[in-house]
C-alpha positions as CSV (number, residue, x, y, z in Angstrom):
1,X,116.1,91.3,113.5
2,X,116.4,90.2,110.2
3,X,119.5,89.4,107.1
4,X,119.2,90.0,103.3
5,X,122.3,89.1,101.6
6,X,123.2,88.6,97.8
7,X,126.9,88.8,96.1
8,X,127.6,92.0,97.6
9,X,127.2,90.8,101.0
10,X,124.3,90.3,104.4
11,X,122.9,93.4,105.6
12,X,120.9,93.1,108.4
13,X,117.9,95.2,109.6
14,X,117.7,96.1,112.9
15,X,116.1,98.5,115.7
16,X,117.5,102.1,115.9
17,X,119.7,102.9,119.2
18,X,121.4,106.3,120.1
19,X,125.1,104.6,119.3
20,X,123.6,104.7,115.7
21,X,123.9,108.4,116.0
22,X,126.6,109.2,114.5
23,X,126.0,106.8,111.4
24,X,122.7,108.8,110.9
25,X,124.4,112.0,111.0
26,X,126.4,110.7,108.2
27,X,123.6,109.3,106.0
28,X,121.5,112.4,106.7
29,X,123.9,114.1,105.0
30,X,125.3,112.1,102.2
31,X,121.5,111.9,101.1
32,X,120.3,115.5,102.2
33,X,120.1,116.9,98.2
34,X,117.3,115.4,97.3
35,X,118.5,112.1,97.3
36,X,122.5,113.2,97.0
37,X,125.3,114.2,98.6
38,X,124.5,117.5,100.5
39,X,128.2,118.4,101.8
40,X,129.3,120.5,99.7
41,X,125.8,122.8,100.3
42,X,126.8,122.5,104.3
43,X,128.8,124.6,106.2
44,X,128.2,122.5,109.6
45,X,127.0,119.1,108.4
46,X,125.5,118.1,111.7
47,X,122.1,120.4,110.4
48,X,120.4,118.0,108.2
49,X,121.0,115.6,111.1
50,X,119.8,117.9,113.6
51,X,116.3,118.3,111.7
52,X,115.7,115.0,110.0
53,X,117.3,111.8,111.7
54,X,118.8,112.1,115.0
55,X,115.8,113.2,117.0
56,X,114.1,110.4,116.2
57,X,116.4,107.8,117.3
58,X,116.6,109.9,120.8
59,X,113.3,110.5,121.4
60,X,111.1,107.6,119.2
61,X,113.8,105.0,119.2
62,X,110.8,102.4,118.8
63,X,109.6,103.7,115.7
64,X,113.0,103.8,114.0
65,X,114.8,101.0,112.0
66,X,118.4,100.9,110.2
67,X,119.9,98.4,107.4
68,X,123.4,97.7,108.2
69,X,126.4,95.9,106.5
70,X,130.1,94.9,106.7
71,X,131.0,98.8,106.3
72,X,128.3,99.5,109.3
73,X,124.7,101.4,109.0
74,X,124.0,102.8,105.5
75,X,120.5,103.1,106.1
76,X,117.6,104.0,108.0
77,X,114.2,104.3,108.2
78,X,112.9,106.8,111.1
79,X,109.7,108.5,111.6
80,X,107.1,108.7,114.9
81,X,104.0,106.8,115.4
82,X,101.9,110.3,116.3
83,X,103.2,113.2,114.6
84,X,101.7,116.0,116.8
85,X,102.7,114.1,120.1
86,X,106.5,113.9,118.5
87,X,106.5,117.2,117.7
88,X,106.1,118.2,121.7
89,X,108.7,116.5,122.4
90,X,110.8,118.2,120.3
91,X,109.9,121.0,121.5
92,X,110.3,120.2,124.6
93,X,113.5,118.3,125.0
94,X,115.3,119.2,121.4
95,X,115.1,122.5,119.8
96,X,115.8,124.2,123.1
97,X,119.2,122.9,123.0
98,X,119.6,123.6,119.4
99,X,118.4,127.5,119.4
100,X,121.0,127.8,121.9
101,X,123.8,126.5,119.6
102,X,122.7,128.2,116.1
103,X,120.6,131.6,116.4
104,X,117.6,132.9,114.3
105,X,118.8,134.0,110.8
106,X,118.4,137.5,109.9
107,X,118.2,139.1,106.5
108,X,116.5,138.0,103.2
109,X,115.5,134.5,102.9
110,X,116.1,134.3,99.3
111,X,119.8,134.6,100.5
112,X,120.3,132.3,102.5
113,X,121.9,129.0,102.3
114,X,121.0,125.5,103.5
115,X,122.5,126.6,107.0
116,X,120.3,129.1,107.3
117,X,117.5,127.3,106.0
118,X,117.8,124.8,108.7
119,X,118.5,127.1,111.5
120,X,115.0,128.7,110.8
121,X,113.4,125.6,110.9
122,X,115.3,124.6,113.9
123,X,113.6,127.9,116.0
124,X,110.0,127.7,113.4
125,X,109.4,124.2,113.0
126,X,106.5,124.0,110.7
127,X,104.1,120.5,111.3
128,X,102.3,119.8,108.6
129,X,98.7,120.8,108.2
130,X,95.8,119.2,110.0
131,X,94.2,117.4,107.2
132,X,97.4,115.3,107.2
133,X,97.8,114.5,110.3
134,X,94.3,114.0,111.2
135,X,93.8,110.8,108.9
136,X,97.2,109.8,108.4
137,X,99.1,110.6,112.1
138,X,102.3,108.7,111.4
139,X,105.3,109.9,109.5
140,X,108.2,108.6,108.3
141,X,112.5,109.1,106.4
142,X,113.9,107.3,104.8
143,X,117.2,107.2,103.1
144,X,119.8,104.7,102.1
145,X,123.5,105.2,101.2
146,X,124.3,104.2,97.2
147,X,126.2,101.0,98.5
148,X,122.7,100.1,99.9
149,X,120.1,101.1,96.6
150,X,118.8,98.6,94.3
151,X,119.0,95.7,96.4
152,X,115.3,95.8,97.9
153,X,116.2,97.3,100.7
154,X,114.1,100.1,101.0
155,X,110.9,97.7,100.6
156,X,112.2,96.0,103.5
157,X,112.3,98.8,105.8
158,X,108.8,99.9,104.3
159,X,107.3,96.5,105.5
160,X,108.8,96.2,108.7
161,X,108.1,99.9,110.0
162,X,104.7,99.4,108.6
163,X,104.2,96.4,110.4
164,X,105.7,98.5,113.3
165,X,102.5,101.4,113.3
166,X,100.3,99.2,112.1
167,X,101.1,97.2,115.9
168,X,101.2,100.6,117.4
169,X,97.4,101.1,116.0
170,X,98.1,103.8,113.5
171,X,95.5,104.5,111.1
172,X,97.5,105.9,108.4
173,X,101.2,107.3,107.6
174,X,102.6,110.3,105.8
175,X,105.6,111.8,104.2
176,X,107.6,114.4,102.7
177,X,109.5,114.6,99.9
178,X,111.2,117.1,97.5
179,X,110.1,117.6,94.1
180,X,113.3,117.2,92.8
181,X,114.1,113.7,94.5
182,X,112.4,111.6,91.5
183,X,114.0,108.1,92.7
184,X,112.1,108.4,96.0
185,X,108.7,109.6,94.9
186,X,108.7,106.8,92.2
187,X,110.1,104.3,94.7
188,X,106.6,105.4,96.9
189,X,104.3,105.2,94.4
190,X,105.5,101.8,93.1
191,X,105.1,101.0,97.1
192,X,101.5,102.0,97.1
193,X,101.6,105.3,98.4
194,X,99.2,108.1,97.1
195,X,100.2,112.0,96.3
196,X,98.4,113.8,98.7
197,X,96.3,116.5,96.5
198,X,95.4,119.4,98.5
199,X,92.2,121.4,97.8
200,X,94.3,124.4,96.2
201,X,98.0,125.4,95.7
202,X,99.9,126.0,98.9
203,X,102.1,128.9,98.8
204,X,105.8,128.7,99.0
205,X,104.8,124.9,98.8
206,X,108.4,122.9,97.9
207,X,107.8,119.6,98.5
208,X,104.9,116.7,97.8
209,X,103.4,114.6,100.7
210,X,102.5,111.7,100.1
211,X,100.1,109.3,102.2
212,X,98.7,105.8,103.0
213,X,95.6,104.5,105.0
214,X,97.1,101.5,106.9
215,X,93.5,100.2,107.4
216,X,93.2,99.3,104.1
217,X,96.6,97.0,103.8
């Protein structure tokens, strides 16, 4: 456990538990555009959730950190120490539950909203590809509410989750993030991470990874 205060108040950083869920729902959400408020693109909120935060605190709760304050958990930092293993479990113990509750989508793709989107990931989850996983097995969100940003923060729950894998005996960590979120891809370069350059364009590629080799920090 640890406390970083200024003017504005201590936050403290903590381990993840499942009464966090609902917090992470929230924060999922409120960050799920690239960085903003996702809401408004949401018919049922709970997807971005669903797909990106609460799993993790369920089924990885050791690999999963949040920042909280006065007005509760505005932050988090989730991810899994073995990405394949993690995503077994999921589907195992989490999308079957989920494809029950929000079917396939049908029709065009280029017509469908973000609840569609996240419905077809929910019943095609894609894991990244093997060149990623193989050197750098550990992955990782992150996101932090506006009442939490610019305080250092973020490189506090970048050392301690680090510190985590790195005691878990990963060899290295990835990421995803959209193209259009340019706060968080310069917030992980300035960190140290490195874009990940794959041998030729992907198609229908919408997002950057980025990685770094924990055995050389």
């Amino acid at each position: 456990m640890a406390r970083r205060g200024d003017a504005r108040g201590a936050v403290q950083i903590r381990a993840v538990t499942r009464a966090d869920l609902a917090a992470l729902y929230r924060i999922a959400l409120l960050t799920g555009d690239a960085g903003a408020d996702a809401s408004a693109l949401y018919r049922d909120g709970d997807l971005v959730g669903h797909v990106f935060a609460a799993p993790y605190a369920v089924l990885e709760p050791d690999a999963g950190l949040v920042a909280q304050d006065d007005e509760g958990v505005g932050g988090y930092i989730l991810g899994a120490r073995d990405t394949l293993a993690f995503e077994a479990k999921l589907e195992a113990q989490w999308w079957p539950g989920l494809r029950e509750r929000y079917p396939a989508p049908g029709g065009e793709p280029g017509l469908w909203g973000e609840d569609e989107a996240r419905s077809f990931q929910i019943h095609h989850p894609r894991p990244p590809p093997a060149r990623i996983t193989g050197p750098y097995p550990s992955h990782l969100h992150i996101d932090l509410l506006p009442r939490l940003q610019g305080r250092g923060l973020g490189k506090a729950l970048m050392d301690r989750w680090l510190a985590l894998m790195r005691a878990a005996g990963s060899r290295g960590v990835h990421l995803g993030v959209s193209r259009q979120n340019a706060r968080a891809i310069r917030f992980y370069r300035s960190y140290g991470f490195e874009e990940f350059r794959f041998p030729k364009a992907r198609a229908g590629a919408g997002g950057l990874y980025f990685v770094m080799d924990l055995r050389r920090y």
